[in-house]
C-alpha positions in Angstrom: 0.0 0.0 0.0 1.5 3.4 -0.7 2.5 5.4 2.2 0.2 8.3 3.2 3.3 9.8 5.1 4.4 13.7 3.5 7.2 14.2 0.9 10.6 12.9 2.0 13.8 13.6 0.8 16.5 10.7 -0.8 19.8 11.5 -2.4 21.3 9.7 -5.4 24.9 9.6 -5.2 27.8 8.6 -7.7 31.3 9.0 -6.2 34.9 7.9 -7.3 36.9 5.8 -5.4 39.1 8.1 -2.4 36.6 10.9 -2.9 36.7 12.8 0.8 33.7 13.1 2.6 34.1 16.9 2.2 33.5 17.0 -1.4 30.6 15.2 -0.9 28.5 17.5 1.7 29.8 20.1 -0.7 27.4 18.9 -3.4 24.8 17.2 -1.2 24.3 20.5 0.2 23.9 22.4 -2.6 21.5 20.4 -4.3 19.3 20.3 -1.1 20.0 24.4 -1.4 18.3 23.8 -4.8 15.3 22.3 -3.7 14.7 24.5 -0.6 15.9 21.7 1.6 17.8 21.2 4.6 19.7 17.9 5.7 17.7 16.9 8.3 14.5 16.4 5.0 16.8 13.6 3.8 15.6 10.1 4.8 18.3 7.7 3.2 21.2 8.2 0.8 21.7 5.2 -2.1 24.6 4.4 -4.2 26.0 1.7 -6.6 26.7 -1.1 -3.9 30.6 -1.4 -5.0 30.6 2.5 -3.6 28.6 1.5 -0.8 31.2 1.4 1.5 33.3 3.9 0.2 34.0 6.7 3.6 33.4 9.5 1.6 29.7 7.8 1.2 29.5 6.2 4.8 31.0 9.6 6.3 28.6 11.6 4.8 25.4 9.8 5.4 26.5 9.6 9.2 26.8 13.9 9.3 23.1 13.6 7.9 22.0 11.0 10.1 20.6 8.1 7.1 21.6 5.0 6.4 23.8 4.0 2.8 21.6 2.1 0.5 23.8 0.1 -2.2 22.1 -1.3 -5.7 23.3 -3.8 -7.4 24.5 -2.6 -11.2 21.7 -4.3 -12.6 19.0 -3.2 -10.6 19.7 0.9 -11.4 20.5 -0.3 -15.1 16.6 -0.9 -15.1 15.5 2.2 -13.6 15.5 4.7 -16.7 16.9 7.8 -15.7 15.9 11.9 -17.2 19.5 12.3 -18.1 21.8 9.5 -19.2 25.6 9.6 -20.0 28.2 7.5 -22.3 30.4 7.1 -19.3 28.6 5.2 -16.5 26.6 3.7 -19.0 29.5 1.6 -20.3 30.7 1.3 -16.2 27.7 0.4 -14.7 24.7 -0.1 -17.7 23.0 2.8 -15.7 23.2 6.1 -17.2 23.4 7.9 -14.2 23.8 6.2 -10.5 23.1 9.0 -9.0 19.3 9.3 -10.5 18.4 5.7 -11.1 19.5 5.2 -7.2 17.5 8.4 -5.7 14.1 7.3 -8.1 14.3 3.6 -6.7 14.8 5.0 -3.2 11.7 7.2 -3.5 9.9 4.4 -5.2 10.6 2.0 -2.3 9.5 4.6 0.6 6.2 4.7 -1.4 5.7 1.2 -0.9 7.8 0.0 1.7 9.7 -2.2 -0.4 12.1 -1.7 -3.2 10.5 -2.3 -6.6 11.7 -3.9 -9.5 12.8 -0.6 -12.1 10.5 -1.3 -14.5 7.8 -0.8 -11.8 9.6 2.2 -10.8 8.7 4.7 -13.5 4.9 4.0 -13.0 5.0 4.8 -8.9 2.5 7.9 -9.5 4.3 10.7 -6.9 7.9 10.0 -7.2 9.7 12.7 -8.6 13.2 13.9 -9.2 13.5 17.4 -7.4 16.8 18.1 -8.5 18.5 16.3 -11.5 21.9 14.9 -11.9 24.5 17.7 -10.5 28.3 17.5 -10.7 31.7 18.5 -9.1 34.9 17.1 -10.0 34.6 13.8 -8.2 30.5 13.0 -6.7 27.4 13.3 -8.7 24.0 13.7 -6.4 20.6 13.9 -7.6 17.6 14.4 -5.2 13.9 12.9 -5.6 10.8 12.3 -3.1 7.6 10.4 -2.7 5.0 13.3 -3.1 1.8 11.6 -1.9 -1.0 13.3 -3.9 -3.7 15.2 -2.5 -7.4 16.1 -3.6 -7.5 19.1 -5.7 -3.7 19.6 -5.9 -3.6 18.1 -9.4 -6.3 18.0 -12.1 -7.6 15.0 -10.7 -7.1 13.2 -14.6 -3.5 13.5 -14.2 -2.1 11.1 -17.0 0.6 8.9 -15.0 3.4 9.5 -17.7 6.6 7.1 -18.5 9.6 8.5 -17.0 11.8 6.9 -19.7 13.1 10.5 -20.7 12.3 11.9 -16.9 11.8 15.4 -16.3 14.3 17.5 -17.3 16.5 17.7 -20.5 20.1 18.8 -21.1 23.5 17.4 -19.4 23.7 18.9 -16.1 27.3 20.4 -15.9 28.0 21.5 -19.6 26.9 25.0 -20.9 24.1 25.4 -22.7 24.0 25.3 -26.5 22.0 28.8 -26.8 19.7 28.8 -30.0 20.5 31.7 -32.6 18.1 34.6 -31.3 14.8 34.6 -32.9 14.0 38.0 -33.3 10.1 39.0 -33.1 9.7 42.0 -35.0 11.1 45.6 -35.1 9.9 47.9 -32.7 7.6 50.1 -35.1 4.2 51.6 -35.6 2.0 50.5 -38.6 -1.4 49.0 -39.3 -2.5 45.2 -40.0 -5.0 43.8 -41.3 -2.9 39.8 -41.2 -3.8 36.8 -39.9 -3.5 37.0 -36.4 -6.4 35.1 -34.4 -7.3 37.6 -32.0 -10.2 36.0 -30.3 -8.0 33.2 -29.3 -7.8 33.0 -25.8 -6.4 29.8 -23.4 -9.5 28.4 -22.5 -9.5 27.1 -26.2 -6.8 24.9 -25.5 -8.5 22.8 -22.4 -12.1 23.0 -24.1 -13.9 19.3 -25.0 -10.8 18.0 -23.6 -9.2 16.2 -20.0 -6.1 17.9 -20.3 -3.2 19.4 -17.5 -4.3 22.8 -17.8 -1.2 25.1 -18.4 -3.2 27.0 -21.4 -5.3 29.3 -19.1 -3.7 31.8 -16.4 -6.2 31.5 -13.8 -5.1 30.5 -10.1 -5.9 26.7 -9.5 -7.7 26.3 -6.5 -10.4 28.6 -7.1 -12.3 29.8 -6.0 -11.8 29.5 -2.0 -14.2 28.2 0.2 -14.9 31.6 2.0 -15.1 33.2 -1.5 -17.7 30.3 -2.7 -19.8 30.9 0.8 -19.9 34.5 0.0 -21.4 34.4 -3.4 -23.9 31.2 -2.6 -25.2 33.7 -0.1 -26.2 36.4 -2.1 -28.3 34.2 -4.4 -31.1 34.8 -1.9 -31.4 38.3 -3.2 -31.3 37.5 -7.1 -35.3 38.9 -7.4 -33.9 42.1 -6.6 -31.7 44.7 -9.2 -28.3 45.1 -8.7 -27.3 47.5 -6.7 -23.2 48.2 -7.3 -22.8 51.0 -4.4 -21.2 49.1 -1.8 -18.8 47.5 -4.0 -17.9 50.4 -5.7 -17.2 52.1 -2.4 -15.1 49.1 -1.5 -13.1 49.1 -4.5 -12.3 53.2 -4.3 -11.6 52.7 -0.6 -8.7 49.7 -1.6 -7.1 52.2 -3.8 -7.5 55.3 -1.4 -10.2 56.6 -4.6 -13.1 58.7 -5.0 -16.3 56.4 -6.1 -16.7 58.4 -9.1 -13.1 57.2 -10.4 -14.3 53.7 -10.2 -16.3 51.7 -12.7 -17.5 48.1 -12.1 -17.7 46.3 -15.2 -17.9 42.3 -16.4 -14.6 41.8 -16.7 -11.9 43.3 -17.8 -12.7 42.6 -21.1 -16.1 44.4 -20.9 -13.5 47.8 -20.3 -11.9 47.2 -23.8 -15.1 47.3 -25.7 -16.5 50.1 -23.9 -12.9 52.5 -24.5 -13.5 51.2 -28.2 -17.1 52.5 -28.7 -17.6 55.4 -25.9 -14.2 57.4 -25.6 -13.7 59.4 -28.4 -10.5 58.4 -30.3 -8.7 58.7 -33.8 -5.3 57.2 -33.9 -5.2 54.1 -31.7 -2.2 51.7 -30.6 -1.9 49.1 -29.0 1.6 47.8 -27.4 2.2 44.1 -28.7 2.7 41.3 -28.0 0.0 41.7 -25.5 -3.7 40.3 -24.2 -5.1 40.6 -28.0 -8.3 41.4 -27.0 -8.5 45.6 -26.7 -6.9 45.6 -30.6 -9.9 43.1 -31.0 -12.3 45.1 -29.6 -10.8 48.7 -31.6 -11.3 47.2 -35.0 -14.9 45.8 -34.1 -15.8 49.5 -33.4 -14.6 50.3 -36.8 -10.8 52.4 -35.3 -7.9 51.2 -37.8 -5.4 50.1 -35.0 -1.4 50.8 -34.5 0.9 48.4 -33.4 4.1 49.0 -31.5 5.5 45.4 -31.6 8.5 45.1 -29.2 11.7 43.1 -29.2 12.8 39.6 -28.2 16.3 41.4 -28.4 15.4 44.1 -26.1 14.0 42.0 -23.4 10.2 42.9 -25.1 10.5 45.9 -22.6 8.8 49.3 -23.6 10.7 52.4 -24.9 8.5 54.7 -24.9 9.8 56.8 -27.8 8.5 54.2 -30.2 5.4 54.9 -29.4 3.9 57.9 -31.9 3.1 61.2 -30.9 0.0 61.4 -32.4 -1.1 58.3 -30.8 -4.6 59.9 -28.8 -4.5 56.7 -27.3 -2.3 53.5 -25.9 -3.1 50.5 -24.9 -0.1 48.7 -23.0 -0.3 45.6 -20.0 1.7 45.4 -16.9 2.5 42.8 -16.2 2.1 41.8 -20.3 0.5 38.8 -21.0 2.2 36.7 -22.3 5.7 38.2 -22.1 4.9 38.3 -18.4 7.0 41.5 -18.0 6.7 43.7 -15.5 7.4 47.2 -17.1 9.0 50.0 -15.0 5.8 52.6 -13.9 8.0 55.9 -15.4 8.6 54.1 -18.5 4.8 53.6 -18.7 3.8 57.0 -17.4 5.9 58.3 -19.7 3.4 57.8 -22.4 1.3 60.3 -21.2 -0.1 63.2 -23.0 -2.3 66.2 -22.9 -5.2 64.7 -25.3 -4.3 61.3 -24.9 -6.0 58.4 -23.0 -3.1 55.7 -21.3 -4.4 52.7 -20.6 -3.1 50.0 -18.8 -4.0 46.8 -18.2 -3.3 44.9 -15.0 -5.2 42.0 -14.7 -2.1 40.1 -13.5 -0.7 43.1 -10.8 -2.1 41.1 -8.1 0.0 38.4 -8.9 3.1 40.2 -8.4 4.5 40.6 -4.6 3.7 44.4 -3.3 1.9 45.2 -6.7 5.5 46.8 -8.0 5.3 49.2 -10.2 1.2 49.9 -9.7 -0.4 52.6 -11.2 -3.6 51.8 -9.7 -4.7 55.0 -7.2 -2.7 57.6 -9.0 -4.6 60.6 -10.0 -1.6 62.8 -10.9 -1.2 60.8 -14.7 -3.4 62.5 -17.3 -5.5 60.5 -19.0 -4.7 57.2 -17.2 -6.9 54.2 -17.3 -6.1 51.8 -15.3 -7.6 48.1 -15.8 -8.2 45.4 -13.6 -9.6 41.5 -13.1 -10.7 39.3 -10.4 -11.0 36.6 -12.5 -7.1 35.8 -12.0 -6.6 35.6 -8.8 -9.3 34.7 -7.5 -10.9 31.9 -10.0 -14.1 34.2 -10.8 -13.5 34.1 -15.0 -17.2 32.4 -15.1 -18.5 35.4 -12.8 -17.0 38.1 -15.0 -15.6 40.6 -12.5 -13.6 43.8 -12.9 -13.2 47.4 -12.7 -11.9 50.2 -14.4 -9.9 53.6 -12.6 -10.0 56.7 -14.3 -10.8 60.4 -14.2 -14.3 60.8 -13.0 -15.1 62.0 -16.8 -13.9 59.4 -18.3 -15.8 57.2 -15.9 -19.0 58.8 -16.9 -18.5 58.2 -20.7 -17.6 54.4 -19.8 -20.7 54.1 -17.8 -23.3 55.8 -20.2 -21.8 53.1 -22.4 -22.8 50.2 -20.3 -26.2 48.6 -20.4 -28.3 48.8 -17.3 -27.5 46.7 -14.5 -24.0 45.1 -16.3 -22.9 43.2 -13.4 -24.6 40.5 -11.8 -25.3 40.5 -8.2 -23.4 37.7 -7.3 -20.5 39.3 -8.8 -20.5 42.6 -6.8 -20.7 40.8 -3.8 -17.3 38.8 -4.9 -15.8 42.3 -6.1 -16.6 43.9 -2.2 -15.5 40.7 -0.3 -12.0 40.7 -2.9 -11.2 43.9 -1.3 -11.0 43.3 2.6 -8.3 43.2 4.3 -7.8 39.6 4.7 -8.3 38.8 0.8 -5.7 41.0 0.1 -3.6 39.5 2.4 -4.2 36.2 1.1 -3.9 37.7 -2.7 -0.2 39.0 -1.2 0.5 35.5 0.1 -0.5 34.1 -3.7 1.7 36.3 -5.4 4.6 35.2 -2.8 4.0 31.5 -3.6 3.6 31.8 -7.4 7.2 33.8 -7.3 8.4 30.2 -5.9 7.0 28.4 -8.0 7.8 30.6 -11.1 11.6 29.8 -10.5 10.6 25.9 -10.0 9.7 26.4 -13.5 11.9 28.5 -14.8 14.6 26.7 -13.7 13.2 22.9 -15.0 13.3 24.7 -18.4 16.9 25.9 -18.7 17.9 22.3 -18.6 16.6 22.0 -22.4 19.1 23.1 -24.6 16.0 23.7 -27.1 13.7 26.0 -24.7 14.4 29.7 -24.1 12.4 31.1 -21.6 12.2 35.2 -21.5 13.9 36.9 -19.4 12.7 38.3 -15.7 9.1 37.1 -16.0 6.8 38.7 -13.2 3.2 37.1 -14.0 1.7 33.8 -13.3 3.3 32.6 -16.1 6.3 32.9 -18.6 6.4 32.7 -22.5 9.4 30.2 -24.3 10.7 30.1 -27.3 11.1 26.3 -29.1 12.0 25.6 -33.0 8.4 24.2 -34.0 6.7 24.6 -30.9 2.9 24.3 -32.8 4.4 20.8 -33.2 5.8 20.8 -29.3 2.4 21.6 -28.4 0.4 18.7 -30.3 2.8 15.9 -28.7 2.0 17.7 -25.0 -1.4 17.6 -26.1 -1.2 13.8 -26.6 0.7 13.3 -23.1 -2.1 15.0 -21.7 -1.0 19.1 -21.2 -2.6 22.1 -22.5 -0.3 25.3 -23.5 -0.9 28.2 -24.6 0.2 28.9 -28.3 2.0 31.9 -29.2 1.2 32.9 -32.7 -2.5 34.4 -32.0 0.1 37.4 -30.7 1.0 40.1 -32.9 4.6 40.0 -32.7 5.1 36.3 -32.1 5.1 33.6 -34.3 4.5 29.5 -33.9 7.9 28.9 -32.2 6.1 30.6 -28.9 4.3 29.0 -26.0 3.0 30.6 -22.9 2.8 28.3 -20.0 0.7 28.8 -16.3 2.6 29.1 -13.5 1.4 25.6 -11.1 2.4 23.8 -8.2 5.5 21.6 -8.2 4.1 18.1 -8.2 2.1 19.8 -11.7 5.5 21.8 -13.2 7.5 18.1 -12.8 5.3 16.5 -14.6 5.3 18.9 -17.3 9.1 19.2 -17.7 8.6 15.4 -17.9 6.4 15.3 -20.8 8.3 18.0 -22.2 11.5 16.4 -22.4 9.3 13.5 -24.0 7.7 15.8 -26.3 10.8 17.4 -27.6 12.8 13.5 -28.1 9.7 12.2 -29.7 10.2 15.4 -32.3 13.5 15.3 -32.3 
């Protein structure tokens, strides 16, 4: 029966004969570093059983207080291991010790027993934390039984074949670094091209069981307290909505006047209305970016600008390439999908006298501290500023989200807005979003998706092919792969959504954007990943 203990720690190690038992805390410890361990999380230490003995070994599984496990050659030759080399392979007919004897050790505290390596691969909740790492002399690698928990995975999770494991790329030797794949100069023009604007992630998991990694909101969601809320105001659906108290609770987070707030269904809701109520003549938009305010400027018959920005520069904003005539711009912070988190002078430097800034920041919540906020400033003409709680908070069925602007600008949004645009139920999700102890839990969110960000962020720099954007801020993070449309079928098949890129202005089909999700959820991925890249390649 598997083990309903919590995660536990076991350390692969590979060592050459005479290797001190210095050398070997040296690594141990900074693999356990990696994985935000400490010695006392390790639970036993295996090796090849002609090593077992070795003092270096024996001396450093007494400082961490677990006994020295040795496999026989044959038994880690049948564990397949993430990342195999020519060397022990012809030694031992494992291709890394170090791996094959930390998977069987987490195998065997799932079930009490050591298992056969065939069997190993299928143990659902064993993962490698950290792959292979080297020094001179000791290779360690660190994995765990994860026992899995309601609600902490889609509860389809496809148990996938670790014969390619999770990670790609040699642990050890620098990266081959793809040739940069430039976007698009940073310039201003119209288009009339093919982009599919109205694609949006949820197209990816729909009619299908998949790992969802296509659409950004938080899993989880919504929590209880959140659910209670809105089940409790359905007793007062024969009545009108009345959006008073939640507007006052929105102005009051953001230290506003009521009369600079709008409630609206979503932020989306926002882009249509600036499209048909604000009077505008020379539109842009800041791409790549959420596609839908471009989208919702052409429906209202505006000829739209782009300002496409740079792979090369980071996809951060100058401001000078936007266009002085521009009477309006349209940028995100943090941009989806980029997931950069623009500096708030380089964005408030696009204002004008005569010009309407808007900014949208649906995913500011996600970001510790809300850096770089221009929600509550009233001292930036023109500003709009945008925001969801469909994110954070799992509401995207509810359609919730507000606008901040100049109370005049307000006005023309709302005369725009059919009566009664947002559904009782959602108003009362909008006031209880803004007390004091969602917030804090929002702030705690952001914390943890920073942490788990990096998990992922640091799983994908092991693949030679991926490259991952630099300094992403949101809840998720945009890579670059040669033939990712084709990368994204082959997840499809081992059971993942992603988000494609080339719907984008700016990007092209070598782009996916991935959700930010727990670790147990992120390994996986990286496994059928590496799978999905050796099956194409």
């Amino acid at each position: 029966m598997v083990s309903d203990r919590g995660a536990s720690a076991h350390l692969g190690v590979g060592a050459r004969p005479g290797t001190p038992v210095e050398d070997v805390l040296a690594l141990v410890d900074a693999v356990l570093r990696e994985a935000g361990l400490a010695r006392g999380d390790v639970r036993s230490l295996g090796t090849l059983d002609a090593r077992a003995a070795e003092p270096g070994l024996t001396g450093a599984a007494e400082v961490l207080g677990v006994p020295v496990r040795g496999f026989a050659a044959e038994e880690l030759a049948a564990v397949p291991v993430p990342h195999p080399s020519a060397l022990p392979l012809t030694a031992t007919g494992t291709g890394s010790v170090a791996e094959a004897a930390a998977l069987s050790l987490a195998a065997s505290d799932a079930w009490g027993e050591l298992l056969p390596g065939a069997v190993v691969e299928a143990v659902a909740g064993v993962m490698l934390l950290v792959p292979k790492r080297k020094n001179a002399r000791v290779t360690c690698a660190l994995a765990a039984y994860v026992p899995l928990r309601p609600n902490e995975d889609a509860t389809d999770v496809r148990l996938l074949h670790r014969t390619h494991g999770y990670i790609a790329g040699e642990s050890g030797s620098p990266p081959t670094i793809p040739t940069p794949h430039t976007t698009a100069a940073m310039d201003m023009h119209t288009h009339t091209d093919a982009h599919d604007l109205r694609h949006h992630g949820d197209a990816e998991v729909r009619d299908e069981k998949l790992i969802d990694l296509a659409v950004n909101v938080r899993t989880n969601t919504p929590p209880d307290w959140l659910r209670e809320r809105i089940a409790d105001s359905l007793t007062g659906l024969a009545a009108y909505p009345d959006d008073r108290a939640a507007r006052a609770a929105v102005a009051e987070r953001h230290d506003l006047p009521s009369n600079r707030v709008l409630l609206t269904a979503g932020a989306a809701e926002a882009f249509v209305l600036i499209a048909r109520a604000l009077p505008v003549r020379r539109p842009v938009v800041v791409h790549p970016q959420f596609t839908e305010p471009e989208a919702a400027l052409r429906d209202a018959g505006h000829e739209v600008g782009r300002v496409l920005l740079r792979e090369a520069d980071g996809f951060r904003l100058d401001p000078a390439a936007v266009p002085e005539d521009a009477d309006l711009v349209v940028i995100g912070n943090p941009t989806n999908p980029t997931s950069v988190l623009h500096p708030a002078e380089s964005i408030t430097a696009l204002a004008r006298p005569g010009r309407i800034l808007v900014v949208d920041e649906a995913f500011m919540d996600a970001v510790p501290g809300e850096r770089e906020s221009l929600a509550g400033r009233t001292d930036v003409p023109g500003l709009v500023v945008l925001r969801s709680l469909t994110k954070t908070w799992g509401l995207a069925g509810l359609r919730i989200g507000y606008a901040l602007a100049e109370p005049e600008t307000i006005a023309a949004l709302e005369r725009a807005q059919p009566l009664w645009p947002v559904s009782t139920p959602a108003l009362v999700a909008a006031e209880a979003c803004m007390s004091r102890a969602a917030l804090a839990e929002a702030e705690h969110a952001a914390h943890r998706i920073g942490v788990e960000r990096a998990h992922l962020l640091a799983g994908l720099a092991e693949f030679d092919e991926v490259r991952a954007v630099e300094g992403a801020e949101g809840p998720f993070v945009l890579l670059w792969i040669d033939g990712a449309d084709a990368v994204r079928e082959r997840l499809r098949s081992l059971g993942f959504a992603a988000r494609r890129g080339d719907t984008f202005p700016g990007l092209d089909r070598n782009w996916l954007r991935l959700a930010v999700r727990d670790r147990a959820t992120t390994n996986r991925f990286l496994q059928a990943l590496d799978q999905a890249l050796l099956i194409g390649g």
